[in-house]
C-alpha positions as CSV (number, residue, x, y, z in Angstrom):
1,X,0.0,0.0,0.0
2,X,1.4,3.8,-0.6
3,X,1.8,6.1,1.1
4,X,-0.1,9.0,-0.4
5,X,2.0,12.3,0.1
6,X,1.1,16.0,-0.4
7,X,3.9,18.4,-1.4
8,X,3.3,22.2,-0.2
9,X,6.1,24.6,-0.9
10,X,6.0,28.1,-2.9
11,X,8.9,27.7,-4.7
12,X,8.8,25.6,-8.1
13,X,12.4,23.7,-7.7
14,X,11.9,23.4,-4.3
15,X,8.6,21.4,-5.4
16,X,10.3,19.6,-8.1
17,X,13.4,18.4,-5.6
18,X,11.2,16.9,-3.4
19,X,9.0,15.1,-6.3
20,X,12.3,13.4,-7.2
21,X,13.5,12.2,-4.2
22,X,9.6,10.8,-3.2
23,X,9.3,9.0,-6.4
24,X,12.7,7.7,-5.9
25,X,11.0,5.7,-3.0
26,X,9.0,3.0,-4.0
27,X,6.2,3.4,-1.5
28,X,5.2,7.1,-1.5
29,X,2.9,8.7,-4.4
30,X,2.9,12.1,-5.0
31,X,-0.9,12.3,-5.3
32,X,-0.3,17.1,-5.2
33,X,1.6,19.8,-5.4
34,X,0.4,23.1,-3.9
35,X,2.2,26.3,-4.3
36,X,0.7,27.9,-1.2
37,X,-1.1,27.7,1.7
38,X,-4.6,28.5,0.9
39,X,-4.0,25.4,-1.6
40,X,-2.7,23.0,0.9
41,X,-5.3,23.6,3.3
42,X,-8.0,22.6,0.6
43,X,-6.0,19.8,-0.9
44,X,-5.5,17.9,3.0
45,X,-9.4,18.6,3.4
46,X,-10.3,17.0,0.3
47,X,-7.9,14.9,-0.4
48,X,-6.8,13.9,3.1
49,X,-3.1,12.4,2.6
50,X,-1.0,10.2,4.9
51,X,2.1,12.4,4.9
52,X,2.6,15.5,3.9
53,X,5.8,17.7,3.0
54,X,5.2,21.0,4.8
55,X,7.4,24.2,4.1
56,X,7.3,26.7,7.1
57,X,8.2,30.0,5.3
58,X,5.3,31.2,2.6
59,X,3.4,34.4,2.0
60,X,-0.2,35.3,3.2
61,X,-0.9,31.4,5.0
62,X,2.4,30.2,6.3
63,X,3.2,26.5,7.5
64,X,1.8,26.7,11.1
65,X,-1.5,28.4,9.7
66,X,-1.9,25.6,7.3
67,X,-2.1,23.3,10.4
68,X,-4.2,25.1,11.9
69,X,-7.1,26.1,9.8
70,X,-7.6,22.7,8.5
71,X,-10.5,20.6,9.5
72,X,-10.0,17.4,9.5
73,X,-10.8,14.4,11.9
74,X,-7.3,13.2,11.8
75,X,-4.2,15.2,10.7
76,X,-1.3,13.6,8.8
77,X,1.7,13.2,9.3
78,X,3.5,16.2,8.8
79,X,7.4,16.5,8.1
80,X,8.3,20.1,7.9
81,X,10.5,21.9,5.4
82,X,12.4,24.6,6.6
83,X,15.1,27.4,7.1
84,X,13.9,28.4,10.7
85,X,16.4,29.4,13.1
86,X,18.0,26.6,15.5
87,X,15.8,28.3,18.2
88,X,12.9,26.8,16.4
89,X,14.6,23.3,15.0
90,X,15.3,22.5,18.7
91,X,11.5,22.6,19.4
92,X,10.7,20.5,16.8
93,X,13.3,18.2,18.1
94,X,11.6,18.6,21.7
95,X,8.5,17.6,20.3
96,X,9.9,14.7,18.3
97,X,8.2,15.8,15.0
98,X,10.6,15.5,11.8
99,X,11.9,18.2,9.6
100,X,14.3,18.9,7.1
101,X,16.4,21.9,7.0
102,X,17.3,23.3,3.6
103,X,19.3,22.5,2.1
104,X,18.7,19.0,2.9
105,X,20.7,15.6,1.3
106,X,19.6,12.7,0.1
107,X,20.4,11.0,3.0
108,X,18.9,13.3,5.8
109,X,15.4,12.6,3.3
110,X,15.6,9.1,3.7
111,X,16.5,9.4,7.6
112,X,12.8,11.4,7.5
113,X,11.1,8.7,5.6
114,X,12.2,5.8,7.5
115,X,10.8,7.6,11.0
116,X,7.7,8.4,8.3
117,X,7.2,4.6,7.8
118,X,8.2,3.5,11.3
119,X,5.3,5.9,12.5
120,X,2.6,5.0,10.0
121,X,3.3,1.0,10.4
122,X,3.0,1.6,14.4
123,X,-0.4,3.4,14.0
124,X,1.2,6.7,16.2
125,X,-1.0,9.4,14.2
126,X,-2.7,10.0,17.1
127,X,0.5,10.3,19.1
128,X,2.0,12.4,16.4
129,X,-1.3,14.7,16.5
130,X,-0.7,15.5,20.1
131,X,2.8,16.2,20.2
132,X,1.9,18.5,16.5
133,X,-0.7,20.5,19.0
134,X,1.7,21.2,21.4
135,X,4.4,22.2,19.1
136,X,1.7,24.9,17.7
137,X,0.9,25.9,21.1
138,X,4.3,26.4,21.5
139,X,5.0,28.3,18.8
140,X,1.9,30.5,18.1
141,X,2.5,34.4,18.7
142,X,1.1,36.2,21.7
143,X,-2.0,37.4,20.2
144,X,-1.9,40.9,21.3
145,X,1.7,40.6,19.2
146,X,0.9,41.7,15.3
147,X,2.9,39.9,12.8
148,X,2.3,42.6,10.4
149,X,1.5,46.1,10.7
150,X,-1.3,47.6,7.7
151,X,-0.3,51.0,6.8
152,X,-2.2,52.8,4.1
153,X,0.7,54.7,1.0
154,X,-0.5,55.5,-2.2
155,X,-4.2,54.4,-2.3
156,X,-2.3,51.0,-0.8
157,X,-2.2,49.2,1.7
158,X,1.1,47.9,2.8
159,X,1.6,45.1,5.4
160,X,5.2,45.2,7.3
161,X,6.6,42.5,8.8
162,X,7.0,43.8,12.2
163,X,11.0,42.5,12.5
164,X,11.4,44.8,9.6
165,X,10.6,48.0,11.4
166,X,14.2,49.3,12.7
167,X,12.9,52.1,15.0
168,X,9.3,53.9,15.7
169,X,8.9,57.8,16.1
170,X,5.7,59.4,17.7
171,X,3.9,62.4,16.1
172,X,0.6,63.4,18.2
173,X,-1.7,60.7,17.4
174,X,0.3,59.0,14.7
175,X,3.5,57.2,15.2
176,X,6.0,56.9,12.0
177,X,7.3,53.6,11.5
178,X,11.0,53.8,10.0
179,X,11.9,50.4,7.6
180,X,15.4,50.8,6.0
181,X,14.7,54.0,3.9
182,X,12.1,54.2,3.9
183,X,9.0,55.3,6.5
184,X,5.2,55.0,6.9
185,X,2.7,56.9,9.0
186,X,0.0,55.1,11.5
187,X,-2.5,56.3,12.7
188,X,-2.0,55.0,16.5
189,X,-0.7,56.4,19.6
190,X,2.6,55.8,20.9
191,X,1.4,54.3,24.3
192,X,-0.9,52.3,22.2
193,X,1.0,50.2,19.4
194,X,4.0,50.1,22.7
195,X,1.6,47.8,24.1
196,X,1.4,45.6,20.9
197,X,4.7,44.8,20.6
198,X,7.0,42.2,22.2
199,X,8.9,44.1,24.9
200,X,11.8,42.1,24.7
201,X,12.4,43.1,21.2
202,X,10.9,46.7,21.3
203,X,11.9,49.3,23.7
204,X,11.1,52.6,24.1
205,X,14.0,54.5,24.3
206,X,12.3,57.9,25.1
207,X,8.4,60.0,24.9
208,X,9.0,60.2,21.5
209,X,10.8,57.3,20.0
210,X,10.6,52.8,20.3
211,X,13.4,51.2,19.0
212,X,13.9,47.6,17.6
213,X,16.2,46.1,20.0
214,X,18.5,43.9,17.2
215,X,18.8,47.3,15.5
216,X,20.9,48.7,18.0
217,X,24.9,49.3,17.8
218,X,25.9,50.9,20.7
219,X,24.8,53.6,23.6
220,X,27.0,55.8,23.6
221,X,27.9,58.2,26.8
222,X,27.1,61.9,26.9
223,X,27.0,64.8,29.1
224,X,25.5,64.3,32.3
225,X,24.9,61.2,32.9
226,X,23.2,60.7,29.8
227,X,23.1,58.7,26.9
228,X,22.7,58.6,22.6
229,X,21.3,55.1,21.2
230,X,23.1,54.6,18.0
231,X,21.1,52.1,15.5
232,X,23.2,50.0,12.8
233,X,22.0,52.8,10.2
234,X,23.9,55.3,12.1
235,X,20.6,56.3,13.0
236,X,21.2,58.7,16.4
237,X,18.4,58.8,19.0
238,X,18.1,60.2,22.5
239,X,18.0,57.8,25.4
240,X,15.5,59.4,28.5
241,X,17.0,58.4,31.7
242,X,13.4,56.9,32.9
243,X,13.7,54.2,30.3
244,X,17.6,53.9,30.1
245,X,17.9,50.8,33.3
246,X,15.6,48.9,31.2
247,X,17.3,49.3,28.1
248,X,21.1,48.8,29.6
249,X,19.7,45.3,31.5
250,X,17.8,43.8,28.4
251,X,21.2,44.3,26.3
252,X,23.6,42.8,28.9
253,X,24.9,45.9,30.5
């Protein structure tokens, strides 16, 4: 009997690679490809496969959304395709859930499919199920934390990663969110979207300005007592003594 395997990924080679390799296995049939999420959660509904390649990193639905939005009475089993950070391969590991990390070999794919068929011949869906749950739990952002902020430019509207935004300044009712070059009005208060972002990776720095915490080079000692926060743009902002213990303990100082 075959294994019937779903491939989701949104690049084409990607895709193709991992065609090769299954077909190259005498037991697995590729019975889909899907190019994006939206796809792959129709195509496990429908077409309900035993195993399913699962790529982490794609636009509008990514891999844990997949997981989550489908409704089924039994999920697959899932082996995840990635370029996550170790931070998140060790808790896949914790969780005892396979994955392979691109770029992958031949023979880290075929360590995958063996623990595929060990877990499909010993009937541990249902063990696998749990464990996928928890990992999710694990992994799902606070709520109150936006992935993405919506600004409106041009008639548009834009939607910024939030890990993109290198510092925030405040302007009245409106703060102005600074990405590379470039920078983008919202309409929101700065006590307001301060409270919607991870504090350990933004700080405020002072009344008028937040800062993304891997954006900054150095403090850098001034008159009195006080100091300049220097981003990796050369970017030069005030730091108010009221928010400059927090700032020195969260980087190590």
């Amino acid at each position: 009997m075959s294994i019937r395997t779903l491939i989701v990924d949104d690049e084409p080679l990607a895709r193709e690679r991992l065609r090769k390799l299954i077909e190259a296995e005498g037991d697995l049939e590729v019975i889909q490809e899907c190019g994006d999420g939206v796809e792959a959660v129709e195509a496990i509904e429908t077409r309900q496969p035993d195993l399913v390649f699962l790529d982490i990193q794609m636009p509008e639905l990514d891999g844990f959304g997949v997981l989550e939005q489908v409704a089924v009475p039994q999920l697959p089993v899932v082996v995840f395709v990635t370029a996550y950070s170790q931070h998140a391969i060790r808790a896949f590991e914790v969780h005892a859930l396979d994955y392979l990390l691109k770029p992958f070999t031949r023979d880290r794919f075929k360590q995958a499919i063996a623990r595929v068929r060990s877990a499909l011949e010993q009937q541990q869906t249902g063990e696998l199920n749990r464990k996928l749950s928890a990992l999710l739990e694990e992994m799902r952002p606070d709520p109150k934390t936006p992935a993405r902020l919506a600004v409106k430019a041009d008639g548009r509207v834009l939607l910024l990663k939030v890990e993109e935004v290198d510092w925030i300044e405040g302007a009245d009712n409106y703060v102005n969110l600074h990405v590379g070059k470039s920078s983008h009005l919202l309409r929101e208060t700065m006590g307001a979207i301060e409270k919607r972002l991870e504090p350990h990776h933004f700080i405020r720095v002072s009344r008028s300005a937040i800062v993304n915490l891997d954006r900054v080079k150095e403090l850098q000692p001034m008159f009195h007592g006080d100091y300049a926060v220097i981003l990796r743009d050369g970017t030069r902002l005030s730091l108010s003594r009221t928010h400059r213990d927090k700032l020195q303990q969260l980087l190590g100082r």
